[in-house]
PDB file as gemmi writes it, atoms N, CA and C in Angstrom:
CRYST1    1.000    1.000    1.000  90.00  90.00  90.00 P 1                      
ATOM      1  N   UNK A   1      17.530  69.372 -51.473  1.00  0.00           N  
ATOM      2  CA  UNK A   1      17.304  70.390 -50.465  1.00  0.00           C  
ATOM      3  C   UNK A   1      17.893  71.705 -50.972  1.00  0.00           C  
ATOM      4  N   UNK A   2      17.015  73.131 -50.992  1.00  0.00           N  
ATOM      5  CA  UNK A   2      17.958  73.579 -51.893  1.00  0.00           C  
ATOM      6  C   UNK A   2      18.230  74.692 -49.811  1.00  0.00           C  
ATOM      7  N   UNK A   3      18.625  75.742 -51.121  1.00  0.00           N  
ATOM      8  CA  UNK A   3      18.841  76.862 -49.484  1.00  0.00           C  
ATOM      9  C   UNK A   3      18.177  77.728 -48.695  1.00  0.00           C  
ATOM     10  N   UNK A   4      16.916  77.832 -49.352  1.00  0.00           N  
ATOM     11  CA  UNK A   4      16.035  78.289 -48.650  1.00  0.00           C  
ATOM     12  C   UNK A   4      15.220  77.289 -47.907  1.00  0.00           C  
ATOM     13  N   UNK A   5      15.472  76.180 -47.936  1.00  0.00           N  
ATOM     14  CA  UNK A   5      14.713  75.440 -47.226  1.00  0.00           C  
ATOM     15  C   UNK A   5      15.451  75.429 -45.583  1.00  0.00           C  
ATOM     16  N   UNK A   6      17.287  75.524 -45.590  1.00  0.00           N  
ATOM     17  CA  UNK A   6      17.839  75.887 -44.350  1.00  0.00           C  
ATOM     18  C   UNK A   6      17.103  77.296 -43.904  1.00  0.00           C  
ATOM     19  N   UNK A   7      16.807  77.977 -44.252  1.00  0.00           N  
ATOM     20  CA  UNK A   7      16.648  79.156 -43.872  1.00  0.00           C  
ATOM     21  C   UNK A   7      15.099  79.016 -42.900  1.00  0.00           C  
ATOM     22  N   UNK A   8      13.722  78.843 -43.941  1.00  0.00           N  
ATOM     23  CA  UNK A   8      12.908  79.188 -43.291  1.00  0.00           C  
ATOM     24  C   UNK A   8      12.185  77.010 -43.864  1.00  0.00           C  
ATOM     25  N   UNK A   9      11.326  76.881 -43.189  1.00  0.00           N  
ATOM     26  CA  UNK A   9      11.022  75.574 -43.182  1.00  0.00           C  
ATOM     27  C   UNK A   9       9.588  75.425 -44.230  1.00  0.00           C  
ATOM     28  N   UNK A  10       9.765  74.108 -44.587  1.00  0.00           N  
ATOM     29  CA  UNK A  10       8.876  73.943 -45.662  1.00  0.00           C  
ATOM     30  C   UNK A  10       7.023  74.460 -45.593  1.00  0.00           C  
ATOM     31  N   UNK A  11       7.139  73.528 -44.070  1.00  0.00           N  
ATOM     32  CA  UNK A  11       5.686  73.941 -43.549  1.00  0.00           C  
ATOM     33  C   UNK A  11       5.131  74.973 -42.932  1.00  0.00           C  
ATOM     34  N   UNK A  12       6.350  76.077 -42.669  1.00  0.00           N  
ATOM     35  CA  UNK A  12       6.032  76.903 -42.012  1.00  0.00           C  
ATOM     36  C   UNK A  12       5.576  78.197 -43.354  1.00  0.00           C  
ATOM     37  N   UNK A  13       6.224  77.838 -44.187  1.00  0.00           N  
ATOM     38  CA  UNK A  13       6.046  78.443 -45.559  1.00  0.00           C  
ATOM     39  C   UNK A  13       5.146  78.225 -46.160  1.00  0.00           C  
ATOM     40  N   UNK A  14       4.281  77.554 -45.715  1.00  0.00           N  
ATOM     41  CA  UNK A  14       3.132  76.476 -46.656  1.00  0.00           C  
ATOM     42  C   UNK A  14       2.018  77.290 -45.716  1.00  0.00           C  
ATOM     43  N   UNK A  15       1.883  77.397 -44.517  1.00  0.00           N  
ATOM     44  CA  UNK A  15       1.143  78.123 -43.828  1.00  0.00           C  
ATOM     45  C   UNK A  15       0.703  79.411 -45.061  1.00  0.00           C  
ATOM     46  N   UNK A  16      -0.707  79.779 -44.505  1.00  0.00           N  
ATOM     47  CA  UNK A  16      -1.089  80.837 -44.611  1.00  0.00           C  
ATOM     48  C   UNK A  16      -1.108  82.025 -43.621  1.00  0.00           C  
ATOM     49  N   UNK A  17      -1.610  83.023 -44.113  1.00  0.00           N  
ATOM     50  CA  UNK A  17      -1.727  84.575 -43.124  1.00  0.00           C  
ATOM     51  C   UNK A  17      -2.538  83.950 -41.696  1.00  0.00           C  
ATOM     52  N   UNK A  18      -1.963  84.488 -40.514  1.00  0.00           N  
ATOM     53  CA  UNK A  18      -2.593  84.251 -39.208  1.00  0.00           C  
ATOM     54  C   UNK A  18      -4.132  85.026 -39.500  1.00  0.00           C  
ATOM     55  N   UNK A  19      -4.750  83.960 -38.971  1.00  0.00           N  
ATOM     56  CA  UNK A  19      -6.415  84.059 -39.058  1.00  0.00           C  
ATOM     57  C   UNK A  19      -7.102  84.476 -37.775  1.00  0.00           C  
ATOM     58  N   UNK A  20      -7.748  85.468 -37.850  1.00  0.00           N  
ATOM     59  CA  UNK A  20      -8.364  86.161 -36.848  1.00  0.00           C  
ATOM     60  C   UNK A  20      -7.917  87.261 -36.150  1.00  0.00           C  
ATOM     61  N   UNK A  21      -6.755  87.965 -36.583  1.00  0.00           N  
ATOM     62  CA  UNK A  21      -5.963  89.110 -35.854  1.00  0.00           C  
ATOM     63  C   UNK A  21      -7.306  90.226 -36.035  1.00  0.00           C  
ATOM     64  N   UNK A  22      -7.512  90.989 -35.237  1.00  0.00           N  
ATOM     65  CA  UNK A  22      -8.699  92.190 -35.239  1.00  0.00           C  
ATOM     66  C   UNK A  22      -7.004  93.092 -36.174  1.00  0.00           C  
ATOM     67  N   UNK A  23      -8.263  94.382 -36.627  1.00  0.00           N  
ATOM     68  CA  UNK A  23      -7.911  95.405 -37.472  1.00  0.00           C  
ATOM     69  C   UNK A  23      -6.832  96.195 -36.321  1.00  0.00           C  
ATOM     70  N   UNK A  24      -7.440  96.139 -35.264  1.00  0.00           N  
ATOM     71  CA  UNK A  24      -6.699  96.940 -34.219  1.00  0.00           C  
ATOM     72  C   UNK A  24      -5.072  96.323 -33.780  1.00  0.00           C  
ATOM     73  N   UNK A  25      -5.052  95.262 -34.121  1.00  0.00           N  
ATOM     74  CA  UNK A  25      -3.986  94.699 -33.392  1.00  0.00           C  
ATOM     75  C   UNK A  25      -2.903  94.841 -35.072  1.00  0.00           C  
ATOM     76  N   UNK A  26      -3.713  94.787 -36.139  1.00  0.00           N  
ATOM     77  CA  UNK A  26      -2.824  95.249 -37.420  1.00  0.00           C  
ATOM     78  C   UNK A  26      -2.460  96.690 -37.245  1.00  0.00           C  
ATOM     79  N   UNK A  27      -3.334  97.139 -36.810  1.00  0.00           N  
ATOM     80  CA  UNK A  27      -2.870  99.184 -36.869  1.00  0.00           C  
ATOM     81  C   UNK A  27      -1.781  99.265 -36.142  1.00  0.00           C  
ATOM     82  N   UNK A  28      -2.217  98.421 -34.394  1.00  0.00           N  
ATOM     83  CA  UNK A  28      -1.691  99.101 -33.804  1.00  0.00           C  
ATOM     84  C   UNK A  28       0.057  99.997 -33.603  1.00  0.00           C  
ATOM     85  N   UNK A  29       0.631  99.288 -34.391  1.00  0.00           N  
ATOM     86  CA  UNK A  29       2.449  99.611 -34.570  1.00  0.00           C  
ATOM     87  C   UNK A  29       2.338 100.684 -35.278  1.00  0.00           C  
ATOM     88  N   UNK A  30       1.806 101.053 -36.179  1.00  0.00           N  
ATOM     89  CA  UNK A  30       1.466 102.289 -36.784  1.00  0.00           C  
ATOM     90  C   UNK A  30       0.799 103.880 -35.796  1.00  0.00           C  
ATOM     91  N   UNK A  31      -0.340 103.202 -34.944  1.00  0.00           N  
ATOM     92  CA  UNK A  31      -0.906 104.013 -34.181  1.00  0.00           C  
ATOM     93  C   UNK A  31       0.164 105.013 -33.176  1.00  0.00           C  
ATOM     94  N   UNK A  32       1.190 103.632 -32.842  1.00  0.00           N  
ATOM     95  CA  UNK A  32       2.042 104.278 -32.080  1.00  0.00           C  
ATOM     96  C   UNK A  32       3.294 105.054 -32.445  1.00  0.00           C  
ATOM     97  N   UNK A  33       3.616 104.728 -33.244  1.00  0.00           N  
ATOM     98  CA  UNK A  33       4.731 105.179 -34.569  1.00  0.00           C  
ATOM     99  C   UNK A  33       4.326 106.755 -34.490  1.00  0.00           C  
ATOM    100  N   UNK A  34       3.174 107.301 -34.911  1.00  0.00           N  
ATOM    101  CA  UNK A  34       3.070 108.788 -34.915  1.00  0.00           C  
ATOM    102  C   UNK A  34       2.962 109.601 -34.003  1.00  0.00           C  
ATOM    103  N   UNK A  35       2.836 109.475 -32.626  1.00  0.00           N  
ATOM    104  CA  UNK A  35       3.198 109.875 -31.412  1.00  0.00           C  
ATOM    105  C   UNK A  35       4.726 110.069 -31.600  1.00  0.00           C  
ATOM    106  N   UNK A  36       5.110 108.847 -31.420  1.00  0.00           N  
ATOM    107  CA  UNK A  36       6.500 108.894 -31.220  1.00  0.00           C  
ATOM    108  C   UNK A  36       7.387 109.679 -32.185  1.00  0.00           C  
ATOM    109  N   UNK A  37       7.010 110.179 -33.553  1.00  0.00           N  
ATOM    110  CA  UNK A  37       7.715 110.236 -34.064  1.00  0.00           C  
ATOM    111  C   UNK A  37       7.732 111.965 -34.266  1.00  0.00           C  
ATOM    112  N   UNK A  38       6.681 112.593 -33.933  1.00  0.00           N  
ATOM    113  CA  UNK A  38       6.049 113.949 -33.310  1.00  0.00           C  
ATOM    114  C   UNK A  38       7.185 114.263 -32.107  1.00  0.00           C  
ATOM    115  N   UNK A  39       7.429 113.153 -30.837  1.00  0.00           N  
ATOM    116  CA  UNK A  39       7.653 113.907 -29.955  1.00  0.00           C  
ATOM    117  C   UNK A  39       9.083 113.899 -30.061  1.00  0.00           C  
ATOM    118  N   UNK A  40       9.604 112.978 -30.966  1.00  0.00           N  
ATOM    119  CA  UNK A  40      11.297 112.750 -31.154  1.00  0.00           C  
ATOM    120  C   UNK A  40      11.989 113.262 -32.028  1.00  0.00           C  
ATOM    121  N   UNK A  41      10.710 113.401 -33.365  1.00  0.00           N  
ATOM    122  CA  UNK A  41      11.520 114.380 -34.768  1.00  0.00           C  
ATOM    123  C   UNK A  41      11.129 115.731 -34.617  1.00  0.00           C  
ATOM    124  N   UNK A  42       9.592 115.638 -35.132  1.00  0.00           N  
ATOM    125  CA  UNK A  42       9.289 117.448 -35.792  1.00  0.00           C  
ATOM    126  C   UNK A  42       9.572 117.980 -34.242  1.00  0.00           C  
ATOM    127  N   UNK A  43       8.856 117.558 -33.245  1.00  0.00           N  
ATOM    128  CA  UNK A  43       8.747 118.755 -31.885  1.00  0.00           C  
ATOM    129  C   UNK A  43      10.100 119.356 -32.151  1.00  0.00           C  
ATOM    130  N   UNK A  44      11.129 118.718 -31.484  1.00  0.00           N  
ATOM    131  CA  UNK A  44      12.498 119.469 -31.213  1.00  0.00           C  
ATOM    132  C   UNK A  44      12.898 120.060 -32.061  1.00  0.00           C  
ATOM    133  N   UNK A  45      12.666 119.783 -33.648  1.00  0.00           N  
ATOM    134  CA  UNK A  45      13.144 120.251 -35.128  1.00  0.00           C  
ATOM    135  C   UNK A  45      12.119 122.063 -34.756  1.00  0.00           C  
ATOM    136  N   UNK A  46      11.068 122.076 -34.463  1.00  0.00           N  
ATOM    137  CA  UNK A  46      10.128 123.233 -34.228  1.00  0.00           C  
ATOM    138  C   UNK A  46      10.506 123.986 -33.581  1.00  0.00           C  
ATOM    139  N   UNK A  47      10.874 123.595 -32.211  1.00  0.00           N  
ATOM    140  CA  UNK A  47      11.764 124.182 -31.232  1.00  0.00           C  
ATOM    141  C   UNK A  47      12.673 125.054 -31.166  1.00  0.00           C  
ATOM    142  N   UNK A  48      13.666 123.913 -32.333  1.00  0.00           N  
ATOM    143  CA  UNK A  48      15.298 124.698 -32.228  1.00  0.00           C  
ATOM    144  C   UNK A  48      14.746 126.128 -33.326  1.00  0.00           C  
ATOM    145  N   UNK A  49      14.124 125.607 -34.264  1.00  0.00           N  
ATOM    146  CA  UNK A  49      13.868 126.837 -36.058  1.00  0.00           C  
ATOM    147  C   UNK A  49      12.825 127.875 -34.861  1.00  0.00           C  
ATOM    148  N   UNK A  50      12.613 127.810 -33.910  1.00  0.00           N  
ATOM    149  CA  UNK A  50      11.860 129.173 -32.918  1.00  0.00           C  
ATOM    150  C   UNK A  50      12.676 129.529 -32.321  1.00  0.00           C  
ATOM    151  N   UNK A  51      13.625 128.831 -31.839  1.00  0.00           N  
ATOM    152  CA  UNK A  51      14.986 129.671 -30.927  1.00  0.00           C  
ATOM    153  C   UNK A  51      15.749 130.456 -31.693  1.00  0.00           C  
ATOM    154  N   UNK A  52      15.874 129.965 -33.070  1.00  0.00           N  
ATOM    155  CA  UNK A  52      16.831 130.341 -33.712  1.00  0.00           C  
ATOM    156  C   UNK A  52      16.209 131.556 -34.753  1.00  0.00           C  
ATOM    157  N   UNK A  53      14.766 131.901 -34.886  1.00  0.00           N  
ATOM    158  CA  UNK A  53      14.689 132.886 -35.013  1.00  0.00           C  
ATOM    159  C   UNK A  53      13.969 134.098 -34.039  1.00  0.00           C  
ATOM    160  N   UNK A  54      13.920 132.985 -32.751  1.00  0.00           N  
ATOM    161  CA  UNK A  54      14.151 134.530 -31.541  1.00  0.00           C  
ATOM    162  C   UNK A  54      15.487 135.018 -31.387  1.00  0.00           C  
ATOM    163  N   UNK A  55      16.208 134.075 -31.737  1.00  0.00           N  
ATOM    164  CA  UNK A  55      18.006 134.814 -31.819  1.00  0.00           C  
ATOM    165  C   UNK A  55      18.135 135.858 -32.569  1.00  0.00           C  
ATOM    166  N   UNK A  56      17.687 135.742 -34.088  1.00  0.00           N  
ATOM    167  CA  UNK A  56      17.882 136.532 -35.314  1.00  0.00           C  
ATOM    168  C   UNK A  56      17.300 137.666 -34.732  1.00  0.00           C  
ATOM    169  N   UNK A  57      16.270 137.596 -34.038  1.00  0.00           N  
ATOM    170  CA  UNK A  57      14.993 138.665 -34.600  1.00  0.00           C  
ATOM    171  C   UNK A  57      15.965 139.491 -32.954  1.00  0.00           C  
ATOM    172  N   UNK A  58      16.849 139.210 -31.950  1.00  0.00           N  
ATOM    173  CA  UNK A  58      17.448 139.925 -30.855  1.00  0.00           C  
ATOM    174  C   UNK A  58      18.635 140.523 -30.971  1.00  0.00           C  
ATOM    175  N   UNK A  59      19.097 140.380 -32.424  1.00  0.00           N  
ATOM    176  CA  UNK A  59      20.368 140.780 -32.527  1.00  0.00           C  
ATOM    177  C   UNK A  59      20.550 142.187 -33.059  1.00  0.00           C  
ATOM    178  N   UNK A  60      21.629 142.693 -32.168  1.00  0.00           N  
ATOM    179  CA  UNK A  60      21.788 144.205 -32.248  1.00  0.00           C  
ATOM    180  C   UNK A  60      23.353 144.421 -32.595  1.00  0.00           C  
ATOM    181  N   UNK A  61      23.371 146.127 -32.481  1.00  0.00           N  
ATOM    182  CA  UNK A  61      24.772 146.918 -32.935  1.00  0.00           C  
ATOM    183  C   UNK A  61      25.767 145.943 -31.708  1.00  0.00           C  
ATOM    184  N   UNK A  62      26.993 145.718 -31.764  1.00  0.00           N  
ATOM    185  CA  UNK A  62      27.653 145.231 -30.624  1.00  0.00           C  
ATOM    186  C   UNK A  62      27.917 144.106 -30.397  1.00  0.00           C  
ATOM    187  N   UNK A  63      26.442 143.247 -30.401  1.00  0.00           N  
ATOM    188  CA  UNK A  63      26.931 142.168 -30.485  1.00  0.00           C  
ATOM    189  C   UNK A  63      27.784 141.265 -30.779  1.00  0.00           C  
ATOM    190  N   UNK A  64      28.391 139.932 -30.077  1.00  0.00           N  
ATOM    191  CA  UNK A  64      29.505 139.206 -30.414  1.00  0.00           C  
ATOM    192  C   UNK A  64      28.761 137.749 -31.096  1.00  0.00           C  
ATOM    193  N   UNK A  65      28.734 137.609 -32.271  1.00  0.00           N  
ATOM    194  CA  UNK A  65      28.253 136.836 -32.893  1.00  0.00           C  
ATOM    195  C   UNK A  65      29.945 135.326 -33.501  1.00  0.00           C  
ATOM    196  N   UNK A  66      28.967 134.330 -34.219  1.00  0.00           N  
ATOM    197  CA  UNK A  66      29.798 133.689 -34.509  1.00  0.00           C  
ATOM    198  C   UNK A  66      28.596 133.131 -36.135  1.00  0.00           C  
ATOM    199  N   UNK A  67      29.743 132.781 -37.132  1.00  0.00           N  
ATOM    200  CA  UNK A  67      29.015 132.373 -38.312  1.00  0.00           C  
ATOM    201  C   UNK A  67      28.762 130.855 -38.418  1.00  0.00           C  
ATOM    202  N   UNK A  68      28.040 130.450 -39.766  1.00  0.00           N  
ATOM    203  CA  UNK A  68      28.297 128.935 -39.604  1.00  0.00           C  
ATOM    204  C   UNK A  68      29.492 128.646 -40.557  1.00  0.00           C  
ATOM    205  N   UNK A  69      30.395 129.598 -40.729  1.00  0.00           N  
ATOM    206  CA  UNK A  69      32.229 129.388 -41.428  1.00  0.00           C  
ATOM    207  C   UNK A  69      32.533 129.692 -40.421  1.00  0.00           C  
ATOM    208  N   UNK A  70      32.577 129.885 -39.071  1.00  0.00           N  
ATOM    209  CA  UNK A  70      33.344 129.607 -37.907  1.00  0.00           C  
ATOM    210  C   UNK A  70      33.772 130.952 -37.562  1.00  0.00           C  
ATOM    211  N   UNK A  71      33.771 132.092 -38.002  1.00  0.00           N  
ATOM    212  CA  UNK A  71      33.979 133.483 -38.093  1.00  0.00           C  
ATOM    213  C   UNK A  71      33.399 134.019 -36.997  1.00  0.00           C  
ATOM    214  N   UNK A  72      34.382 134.671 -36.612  1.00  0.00           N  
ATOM    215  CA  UNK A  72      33.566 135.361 -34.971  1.00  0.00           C  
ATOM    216  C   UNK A  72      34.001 136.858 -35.343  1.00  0.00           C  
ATOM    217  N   UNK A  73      33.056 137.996 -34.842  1.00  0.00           N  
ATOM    218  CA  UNK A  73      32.893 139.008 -34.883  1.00  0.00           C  
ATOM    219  C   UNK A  73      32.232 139.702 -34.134  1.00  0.00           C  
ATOM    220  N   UNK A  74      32.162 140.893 -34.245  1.00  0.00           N  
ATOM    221  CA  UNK A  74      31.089 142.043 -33.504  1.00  0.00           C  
ATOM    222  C   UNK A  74      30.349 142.863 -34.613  1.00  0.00           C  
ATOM    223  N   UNK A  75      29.117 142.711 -34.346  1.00  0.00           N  
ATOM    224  CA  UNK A  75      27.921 143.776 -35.319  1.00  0.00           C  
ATOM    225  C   UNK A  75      28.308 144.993 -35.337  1.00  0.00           C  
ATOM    226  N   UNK A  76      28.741 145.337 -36.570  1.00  0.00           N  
ATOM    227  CA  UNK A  76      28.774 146.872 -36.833  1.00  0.00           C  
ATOM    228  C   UNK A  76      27.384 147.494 -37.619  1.00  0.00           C  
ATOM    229  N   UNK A  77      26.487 147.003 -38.016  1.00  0.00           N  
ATOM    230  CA  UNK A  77      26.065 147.911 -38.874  1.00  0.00           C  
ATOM    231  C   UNK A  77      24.398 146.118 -39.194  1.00  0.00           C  
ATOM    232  N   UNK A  78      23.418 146.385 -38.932  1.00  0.00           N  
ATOM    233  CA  UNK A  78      22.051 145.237 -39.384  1.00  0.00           C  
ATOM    234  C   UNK A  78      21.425 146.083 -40.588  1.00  0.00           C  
ATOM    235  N   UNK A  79      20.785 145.561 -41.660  1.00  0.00           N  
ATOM    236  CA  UNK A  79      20.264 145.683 -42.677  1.00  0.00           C  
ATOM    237  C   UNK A  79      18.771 144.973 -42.235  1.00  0.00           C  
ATOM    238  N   UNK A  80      18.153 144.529 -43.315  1.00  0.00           N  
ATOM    239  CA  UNK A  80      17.198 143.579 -43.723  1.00  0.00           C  
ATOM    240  C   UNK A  80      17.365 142.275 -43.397  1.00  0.00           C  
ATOM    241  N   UNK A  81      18.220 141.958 -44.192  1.00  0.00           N  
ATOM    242  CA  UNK A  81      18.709 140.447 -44.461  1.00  0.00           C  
ATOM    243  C   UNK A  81      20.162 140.486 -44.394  1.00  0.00           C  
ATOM    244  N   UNK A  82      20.872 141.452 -44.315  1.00  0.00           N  
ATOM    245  CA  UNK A  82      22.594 141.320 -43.926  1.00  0.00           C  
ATOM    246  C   UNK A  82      22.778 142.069 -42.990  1.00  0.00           C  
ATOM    247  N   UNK A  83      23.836 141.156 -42.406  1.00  0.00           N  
ATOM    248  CA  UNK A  83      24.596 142.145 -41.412  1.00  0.00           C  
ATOM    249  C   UNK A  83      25.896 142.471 -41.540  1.00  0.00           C  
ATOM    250  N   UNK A  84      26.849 143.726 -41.360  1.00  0.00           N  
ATOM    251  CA  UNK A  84      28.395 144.146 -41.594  1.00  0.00           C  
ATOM    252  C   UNK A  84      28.728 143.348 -39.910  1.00  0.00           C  
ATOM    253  N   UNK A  85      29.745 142.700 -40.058  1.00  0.00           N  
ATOM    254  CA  UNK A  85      30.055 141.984 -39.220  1.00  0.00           C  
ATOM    255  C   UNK A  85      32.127 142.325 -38.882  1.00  0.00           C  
ATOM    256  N   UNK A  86      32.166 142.810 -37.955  1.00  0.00           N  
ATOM    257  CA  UNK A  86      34.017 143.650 -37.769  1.00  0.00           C  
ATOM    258  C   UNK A  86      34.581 142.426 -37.401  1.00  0.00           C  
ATOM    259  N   UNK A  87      35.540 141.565 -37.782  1.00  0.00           N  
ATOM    260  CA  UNK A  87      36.444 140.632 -37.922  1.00  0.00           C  
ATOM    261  C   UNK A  87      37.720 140.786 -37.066  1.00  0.00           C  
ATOM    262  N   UNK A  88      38.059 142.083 -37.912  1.00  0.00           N  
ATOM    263  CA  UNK A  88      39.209 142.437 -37.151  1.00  0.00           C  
ATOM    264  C   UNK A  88      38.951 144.433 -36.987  1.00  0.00           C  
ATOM    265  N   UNK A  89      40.186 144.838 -36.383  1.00  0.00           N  
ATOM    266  CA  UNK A  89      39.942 146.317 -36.325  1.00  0.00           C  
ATOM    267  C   UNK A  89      39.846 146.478 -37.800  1.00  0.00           C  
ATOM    268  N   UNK A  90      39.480 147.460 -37.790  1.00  0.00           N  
ATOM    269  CA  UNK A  90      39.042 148.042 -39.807  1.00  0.00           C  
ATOM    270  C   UNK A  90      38.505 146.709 -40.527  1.00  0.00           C  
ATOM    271  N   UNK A  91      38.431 146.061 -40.187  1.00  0.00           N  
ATOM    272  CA  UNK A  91      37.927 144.630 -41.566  1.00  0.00           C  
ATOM    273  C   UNK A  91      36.856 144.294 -41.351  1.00  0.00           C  
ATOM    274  N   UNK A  92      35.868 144.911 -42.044  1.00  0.00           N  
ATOM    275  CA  UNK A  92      34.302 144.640 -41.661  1.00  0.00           C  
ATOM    276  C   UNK A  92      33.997 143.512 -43.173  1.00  0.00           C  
ATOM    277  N   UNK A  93      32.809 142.659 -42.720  1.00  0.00           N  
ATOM    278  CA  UNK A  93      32.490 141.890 -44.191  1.00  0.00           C  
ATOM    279  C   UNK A  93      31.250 141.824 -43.681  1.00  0.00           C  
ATOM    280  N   UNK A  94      30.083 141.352 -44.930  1.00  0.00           N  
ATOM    281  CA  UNK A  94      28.322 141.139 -45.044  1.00  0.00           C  
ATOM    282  C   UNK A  94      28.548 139.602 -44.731  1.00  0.00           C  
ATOM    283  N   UNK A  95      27.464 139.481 -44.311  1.00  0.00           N  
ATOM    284  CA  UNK A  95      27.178 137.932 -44.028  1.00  0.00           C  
ATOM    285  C   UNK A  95      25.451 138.051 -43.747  1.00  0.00           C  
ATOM    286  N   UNK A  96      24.625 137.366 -44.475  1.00  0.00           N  
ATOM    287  CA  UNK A  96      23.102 136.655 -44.313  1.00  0.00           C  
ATOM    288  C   UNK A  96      23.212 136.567 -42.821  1.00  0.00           C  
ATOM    289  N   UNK A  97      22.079 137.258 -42.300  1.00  0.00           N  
ATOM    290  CA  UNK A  97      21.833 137.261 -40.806  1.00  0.00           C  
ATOM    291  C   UNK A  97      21.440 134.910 -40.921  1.00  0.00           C  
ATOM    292  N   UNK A  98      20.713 134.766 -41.415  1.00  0.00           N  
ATOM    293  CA  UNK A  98      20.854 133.495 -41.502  1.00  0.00           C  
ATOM    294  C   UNK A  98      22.173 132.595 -41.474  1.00  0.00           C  
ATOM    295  N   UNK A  99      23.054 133.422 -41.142  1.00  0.00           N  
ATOM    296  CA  UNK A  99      24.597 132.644 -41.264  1.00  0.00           C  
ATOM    297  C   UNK A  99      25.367 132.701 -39.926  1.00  0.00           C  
ATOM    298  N   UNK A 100      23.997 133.437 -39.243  1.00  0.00           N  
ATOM    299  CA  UNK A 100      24.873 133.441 -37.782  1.00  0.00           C  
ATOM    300  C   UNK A 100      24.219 132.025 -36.760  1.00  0.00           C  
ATOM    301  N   UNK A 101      25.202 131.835 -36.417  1.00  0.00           N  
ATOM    302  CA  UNK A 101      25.072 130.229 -35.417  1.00  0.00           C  
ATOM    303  C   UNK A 101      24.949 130.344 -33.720  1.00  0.00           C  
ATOM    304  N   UNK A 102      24.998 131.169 -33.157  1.00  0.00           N  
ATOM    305  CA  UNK A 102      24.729 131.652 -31.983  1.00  0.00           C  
ATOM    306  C   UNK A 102      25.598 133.542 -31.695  1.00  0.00           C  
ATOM    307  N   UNK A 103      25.304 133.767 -30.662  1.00  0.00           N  
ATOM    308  CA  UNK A 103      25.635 134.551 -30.210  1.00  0.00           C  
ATOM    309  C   UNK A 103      26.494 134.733 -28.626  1.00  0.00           C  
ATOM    310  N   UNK A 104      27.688 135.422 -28.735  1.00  0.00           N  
ATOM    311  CA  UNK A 104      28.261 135.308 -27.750  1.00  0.00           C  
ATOM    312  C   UNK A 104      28.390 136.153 -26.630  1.00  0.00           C  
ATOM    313  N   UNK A 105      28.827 135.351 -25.462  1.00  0.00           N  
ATOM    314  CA  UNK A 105      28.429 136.494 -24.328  1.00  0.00           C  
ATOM    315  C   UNK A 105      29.491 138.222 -24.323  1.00  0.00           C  
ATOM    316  N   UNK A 106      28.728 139.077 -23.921  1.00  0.00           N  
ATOM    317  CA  UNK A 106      29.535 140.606 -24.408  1.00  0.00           C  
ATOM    318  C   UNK A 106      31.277 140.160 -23.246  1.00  0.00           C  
ATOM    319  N   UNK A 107      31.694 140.542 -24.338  1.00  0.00           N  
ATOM    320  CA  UNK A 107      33.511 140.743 -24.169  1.00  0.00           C  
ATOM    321  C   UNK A 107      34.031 139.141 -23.930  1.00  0.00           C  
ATOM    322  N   UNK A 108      33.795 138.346 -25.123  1.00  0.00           N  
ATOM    323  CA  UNK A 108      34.157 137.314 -25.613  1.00  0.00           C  
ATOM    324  C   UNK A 108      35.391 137.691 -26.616  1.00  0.00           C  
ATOM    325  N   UNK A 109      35.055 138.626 -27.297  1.00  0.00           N  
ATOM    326  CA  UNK A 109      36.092 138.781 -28.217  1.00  0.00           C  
ATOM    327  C   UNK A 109      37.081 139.798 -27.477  1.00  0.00           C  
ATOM    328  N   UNK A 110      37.994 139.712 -26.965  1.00  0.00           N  
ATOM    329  CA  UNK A 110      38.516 141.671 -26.539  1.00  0.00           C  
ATOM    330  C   UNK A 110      40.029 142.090 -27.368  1.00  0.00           C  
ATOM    331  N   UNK A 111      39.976 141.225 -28.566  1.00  0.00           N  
ATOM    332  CA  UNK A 111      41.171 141.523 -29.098  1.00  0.00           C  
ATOM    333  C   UNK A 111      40.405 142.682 -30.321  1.00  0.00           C  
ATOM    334  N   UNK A 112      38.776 142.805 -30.646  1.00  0.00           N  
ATOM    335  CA  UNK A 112      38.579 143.934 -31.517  1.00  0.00           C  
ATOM    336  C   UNK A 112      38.521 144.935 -30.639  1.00  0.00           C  
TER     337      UNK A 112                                                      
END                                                                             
């Protein structure tokens, strides 16, 4: 007896493929798989990358922003693709508008 015979049984192994399943009843786990996987992965993934560049595309002088290094600031100064971001009084630094992670409500920060 070796150990696969505990496992799964001689005759059941000896069997062939179930005979007569329609094509439909083979698809069907698949059929449903891509629904589901639309409304649970890409949708919300689509969602958030549209919020997040109606954020980018709303951001102005003033604003109280926060980075994705955890850096919180107020907009001094938007470019193209960078923004001067005031840290502290006098300490301004660039940061990729892509590096900002939300935006905060006005007079979040009141120590600049």
């Amino acid at each position: 007896m070796q150990l696969l015979d505990l496992l799964i049984s001689p005759a059941y192994a000896q069997q062939g493929a179930p005979q007569g399943q329609s094509l439909l009843v083979t698809v069907f786990p698949f059929i449903i798989m891509i629904p589901l996987f639309y409304f649970m992965l890409i949708r919300p993934q689509m969602r958030r990358s549209k919020e997040t560049r109606q954020m980018l595309g709303t951001l102005a002088k003033g604003d109280e922003i926060i980075t994705t290094g955890g850096l919180a600031g107020r907009i001094a100064s938007i470019g193209e693709v960078y923004l001067t971001v005031e840290i502290a009084p006098g300490v301004e630094i660039k940061v990729q508008k892509s590096a900002i992670t939300s935006v905060l409500p006005k007079g979040t920060l009141k120590t600049l």
